[in-house]
Structures are given as C-alpha cells and as structure tokens.
C-alpha positions as CSV (number, residue, x, y, z in Angstrom):
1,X,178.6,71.9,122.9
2,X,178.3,70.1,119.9
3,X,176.9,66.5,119.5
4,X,177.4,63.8,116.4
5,X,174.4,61.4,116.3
6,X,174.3,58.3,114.8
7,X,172.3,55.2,114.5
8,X,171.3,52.5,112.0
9,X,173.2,52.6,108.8
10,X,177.1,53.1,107.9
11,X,177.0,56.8,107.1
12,X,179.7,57.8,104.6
13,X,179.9,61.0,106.0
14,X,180.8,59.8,109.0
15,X,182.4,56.7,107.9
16,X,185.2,58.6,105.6
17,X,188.6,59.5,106.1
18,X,188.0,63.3,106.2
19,X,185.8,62.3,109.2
20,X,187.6,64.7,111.7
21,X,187.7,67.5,109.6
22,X,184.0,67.3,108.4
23,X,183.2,67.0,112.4
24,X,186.0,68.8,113.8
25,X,183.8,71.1,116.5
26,X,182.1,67.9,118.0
27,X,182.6,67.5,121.6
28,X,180.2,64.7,122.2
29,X,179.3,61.1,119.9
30,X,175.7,59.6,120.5
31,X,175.1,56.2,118.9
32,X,171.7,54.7,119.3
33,X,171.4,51.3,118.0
34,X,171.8,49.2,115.4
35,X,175.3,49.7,114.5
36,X,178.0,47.8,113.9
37,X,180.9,47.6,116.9
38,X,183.3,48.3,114.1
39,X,181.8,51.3,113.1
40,X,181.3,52.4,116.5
41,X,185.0,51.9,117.3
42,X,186.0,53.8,114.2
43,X,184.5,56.7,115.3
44,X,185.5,56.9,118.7
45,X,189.2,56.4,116.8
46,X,188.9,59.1,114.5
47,X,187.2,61.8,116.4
48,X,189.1,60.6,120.0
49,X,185.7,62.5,121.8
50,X,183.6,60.6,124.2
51,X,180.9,58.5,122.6
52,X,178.3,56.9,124.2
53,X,176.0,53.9,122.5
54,X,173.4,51.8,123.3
55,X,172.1,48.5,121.3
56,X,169.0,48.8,118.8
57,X,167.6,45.4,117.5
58,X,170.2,44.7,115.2
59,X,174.0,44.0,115.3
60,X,173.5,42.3,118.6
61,X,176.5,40.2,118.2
62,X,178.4,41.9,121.0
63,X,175.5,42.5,123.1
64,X,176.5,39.4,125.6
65,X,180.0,41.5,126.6
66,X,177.8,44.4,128.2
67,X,174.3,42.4,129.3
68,X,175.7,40.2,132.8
69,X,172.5,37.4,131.9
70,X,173.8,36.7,128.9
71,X,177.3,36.3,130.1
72,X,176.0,34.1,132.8
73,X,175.3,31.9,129.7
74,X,178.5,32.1,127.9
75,X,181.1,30.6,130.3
76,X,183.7,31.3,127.6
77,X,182.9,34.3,127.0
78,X,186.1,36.7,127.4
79,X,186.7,40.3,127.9
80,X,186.1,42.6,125.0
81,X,187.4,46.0,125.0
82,X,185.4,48.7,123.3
83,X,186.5,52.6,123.0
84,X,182.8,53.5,123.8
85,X,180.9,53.3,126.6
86,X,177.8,51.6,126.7
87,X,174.8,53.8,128.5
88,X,172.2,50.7,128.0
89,X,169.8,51.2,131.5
90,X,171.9,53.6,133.5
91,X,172.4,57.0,133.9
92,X,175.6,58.7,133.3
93,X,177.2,61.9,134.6
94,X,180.2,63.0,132.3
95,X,182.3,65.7,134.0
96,X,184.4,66.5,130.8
97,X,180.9,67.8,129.3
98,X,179.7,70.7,131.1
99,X,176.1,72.2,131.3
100,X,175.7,75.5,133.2
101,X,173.1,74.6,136.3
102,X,169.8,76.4,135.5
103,X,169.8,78.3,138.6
104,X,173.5,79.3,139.6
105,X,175.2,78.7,136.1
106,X,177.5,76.9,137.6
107,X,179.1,74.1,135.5
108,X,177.7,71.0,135.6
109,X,178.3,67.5,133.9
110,X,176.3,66.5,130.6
111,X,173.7,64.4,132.2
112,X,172.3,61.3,129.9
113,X,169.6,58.1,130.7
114,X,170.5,55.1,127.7
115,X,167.9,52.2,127.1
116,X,168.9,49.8,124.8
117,X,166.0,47.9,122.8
118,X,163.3,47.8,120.7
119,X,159.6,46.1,121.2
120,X,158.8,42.7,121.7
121,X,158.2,41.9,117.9
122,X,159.4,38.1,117.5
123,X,160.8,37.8,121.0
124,X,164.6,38.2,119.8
125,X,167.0,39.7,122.0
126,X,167.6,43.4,123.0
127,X,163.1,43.5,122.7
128,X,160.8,44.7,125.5
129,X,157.1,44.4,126.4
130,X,156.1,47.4,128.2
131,X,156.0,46.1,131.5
132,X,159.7,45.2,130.9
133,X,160.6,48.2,129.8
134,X,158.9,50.0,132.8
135,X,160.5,48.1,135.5
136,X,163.8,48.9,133.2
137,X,163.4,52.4,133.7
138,X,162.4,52.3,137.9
139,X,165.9,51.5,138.1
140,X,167.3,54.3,137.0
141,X,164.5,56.6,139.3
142,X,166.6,56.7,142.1
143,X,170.2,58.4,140.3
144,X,167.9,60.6,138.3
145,X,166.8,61.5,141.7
146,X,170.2,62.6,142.7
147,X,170.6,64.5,139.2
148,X,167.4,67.0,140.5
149,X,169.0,67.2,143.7
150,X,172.7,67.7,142.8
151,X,172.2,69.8,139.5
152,X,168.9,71.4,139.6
153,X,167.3,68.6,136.7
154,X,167.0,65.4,136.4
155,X,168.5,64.7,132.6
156,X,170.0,66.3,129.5
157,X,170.4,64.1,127.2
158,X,167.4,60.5,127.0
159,X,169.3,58.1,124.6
160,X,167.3,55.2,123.0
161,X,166.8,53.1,120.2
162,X,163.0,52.8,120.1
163,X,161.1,56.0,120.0
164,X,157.9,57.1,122.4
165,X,154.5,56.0,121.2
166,X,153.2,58.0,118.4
167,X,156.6,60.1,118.1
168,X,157.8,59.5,114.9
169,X,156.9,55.6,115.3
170,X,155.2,53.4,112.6
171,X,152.0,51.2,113.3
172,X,154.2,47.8,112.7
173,X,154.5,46.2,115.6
174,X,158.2,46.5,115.0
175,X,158.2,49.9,114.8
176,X,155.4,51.1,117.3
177,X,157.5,53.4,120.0
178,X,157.0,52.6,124.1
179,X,154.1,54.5,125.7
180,X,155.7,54.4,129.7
181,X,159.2,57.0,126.9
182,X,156.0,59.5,127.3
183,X,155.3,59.4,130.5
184,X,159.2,59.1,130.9
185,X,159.7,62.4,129.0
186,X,156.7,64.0,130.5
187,X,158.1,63.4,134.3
188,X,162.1,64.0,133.9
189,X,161.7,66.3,131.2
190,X,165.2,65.9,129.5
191,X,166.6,68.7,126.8
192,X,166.7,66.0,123.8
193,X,165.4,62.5,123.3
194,X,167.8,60.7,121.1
195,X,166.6,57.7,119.3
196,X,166.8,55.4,116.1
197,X,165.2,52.5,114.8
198,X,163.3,54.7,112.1
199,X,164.5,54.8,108.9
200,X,164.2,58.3,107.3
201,X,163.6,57.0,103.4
202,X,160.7,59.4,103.0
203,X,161.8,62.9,103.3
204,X,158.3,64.1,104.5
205,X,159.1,61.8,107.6
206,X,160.2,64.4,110.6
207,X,163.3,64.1,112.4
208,X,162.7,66.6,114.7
209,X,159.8,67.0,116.8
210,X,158.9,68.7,120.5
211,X,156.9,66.6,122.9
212,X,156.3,68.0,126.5
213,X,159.6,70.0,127.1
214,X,161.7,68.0,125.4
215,X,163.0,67.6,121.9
216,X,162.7,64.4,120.0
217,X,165.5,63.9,116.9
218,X,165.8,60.7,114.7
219,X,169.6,59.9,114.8
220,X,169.1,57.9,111.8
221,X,172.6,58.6,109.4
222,X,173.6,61.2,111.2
223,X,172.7,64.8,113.0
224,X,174.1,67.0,114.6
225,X,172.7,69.0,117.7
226,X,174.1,71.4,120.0
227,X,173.6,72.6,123.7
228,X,172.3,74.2,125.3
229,X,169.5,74.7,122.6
230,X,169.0,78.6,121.6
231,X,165.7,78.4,119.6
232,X,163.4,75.9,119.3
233,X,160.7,78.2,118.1
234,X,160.1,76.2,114.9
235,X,160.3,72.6,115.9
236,X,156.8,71.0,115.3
237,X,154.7,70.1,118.4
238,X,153.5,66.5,118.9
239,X,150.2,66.3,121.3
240,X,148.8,63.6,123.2
C-alpha cells in the first residue's frame, strides 16, 4: 500500500495536471495541516483515493464546519461539503485499506489516530497547551482499545500537525513538538507518525526518523511511504 503525504505548502508536484500519472500507485492521501481546502479538494478530485486531513495552524478558515464549539458560535454557519474526511481527535478504521493482522495475516483495515493543532504560541485557534492536548488524546483511549483487541494493535498510521518533543521540532515556542506524542508513541506504538508544521528549507534537516517503534516522517511538500514497511534498517534513531 502506497501513501501520498502532504502538508504545508502547494506542492507543484502534486498540484499539476499530470498529478495522477506522477502518483498513479497511491492507494491512500495523508494531509497534515496547514493546507488550503482547495488544494485538499483537488487532490481528492484528481487521484479519486481516500484522503484523510487534519488542520495545522494555518488555513483555519474552514476549521468551524468540522469543530462543533465553533459552530455553536456561528448560527449561520451552513453545511460545507468536503471530498476528504477530517481525522482531527478520532480514530478511524478504513475497511477499503487493508493491513494483514500481525498474528493470523488476516486482512485487516488501515488503522489511523488524527490530532489537529499546533502549541499554544499566541493563543489562536487550532493551538494546545499540553494538558489540552492530553485530555485530547484520553478520548480516543478507549477505540484504540478496541483496535488491540479487534486487530491485534492499537494503530497504523498517528496523523498530526505538530511533531513529538525533540522529534524534528525547533526550540521556538511555535515550533517546540508535544511531550504527552512521546509517551503517545511510546504506549500505542503505531507503524508511522505523520506530521507537518516543519518546514524542510535546510536539507540537513531529517525527514525521517525512528523513535520507540515507530517511524516519524515530515510530510512537508510531499512523501511518499508504503506499508507494511520492509526495511527500516537505516532510518536514524532518536533517544530520550
């Protein structure tokens, strides 16, 4: 199974019209943040695959039609329709994706956790303290619960905007990643952590990195990963 990420920036790879012959083999479209709706509907458009997205800290204008507080404040807010589907704070089971169980082999869906958000920076929307973001992710303890139980794992696929603390992160308070994503990743132990929110100007910056027993990959542009994995041999190792 092939999977397109993307996140933060209109990538004219992606954003072309030889778009499904470039990325022709992908079964699966990640987006993780700071994208434009637009640009998220052209994909889903072009490559008709399912594509999942959550918000970043940018390009929040349509970030009311998915977040029920916000509509609460909105009373005229009306129904937008969007060919994605938004994984922000819940855990999704998609049975056209399958992942053989790690015990019988028997086909299984792709599993995949979505938090939308970045740290509480300048108190805009779509930001998190840590405490917030802990009590974001209890709630989605007990369905990954039922993952373990009913597949043999709790998670494939984490999908985020904001990356763990000292994973790829920056010291900025913008940019510093959530410490409770590592003791996420260290408990549920998902194949791939997908995030954003880190802009890869400087090629020395890694995209790719192993923490615990899962591996972390910058979506930023785009990138393309594939399960299940078959060697992860020379991915770097991050340590506590």
């Amino acid at each position: 199974m092939k999977i397109l990420l993307v996140s933060d920036q209109i990538d004219p790879f992606v954003y072309s019209s030889t778009i499904k012959e470039v990325f022709a083999d992908i079964d699966c479209v990640l987006c993780a943040g700071d994208l434009s709706m637009d640009y998220v509907d052209f994909i889903v458009s072009s490559l008709n695959k399912p594509t999942y997205f959550v918000f970043g800290n940018h390009n929040l204008e349509h970030l009311k039609y998915f977040h029920k507080e916000l509509q609460k404040e909105d009373q005229q807010l009306k129904e937008y329709s969007c060919g994605a589907i938004y994984a922000g704070f819940s855990v999704i089971r998609d049975n056209s994706l399958l992942i053989p169980h790690p015990i019988s082999k028997k086909p299984t869906p792709l599993l995949i956790a979505g938090v939308s958000g970045s740290r509480d920076y300048n108190h805009g929307q779509c930001q998190y303290t840590e405490n917030q973001m802990k009590f974001k992710l209890l709630k989605l303890v007990p369905q990954l619960i039922m993952n373990k139980i009913r597949y043999g794992r709790y998670l494939d696929i984490f999908l985020t905007h904001a990356t763990p603390r000292h994973v790829h992160d920056h010291e900025d308070n913008c940019h510093k990643g959530f410490k409770v994503f590592n003791k996420f990743l260290k408990k549920y132990k998902p194949t791939f952590m997908v995030h954003g929110h880190i802009h890869l100007y400087d090629l020395n910056e890694p995209r790719i990195s192993r923490y615990d027993q899962s591996i972390i990959v910058n979506a930023y542009g785009h990138y393309v990963i594939e399960l299940p994995v078959t060697d992860s041999s020379d991915i770097p190792v991050i340590v506590d």
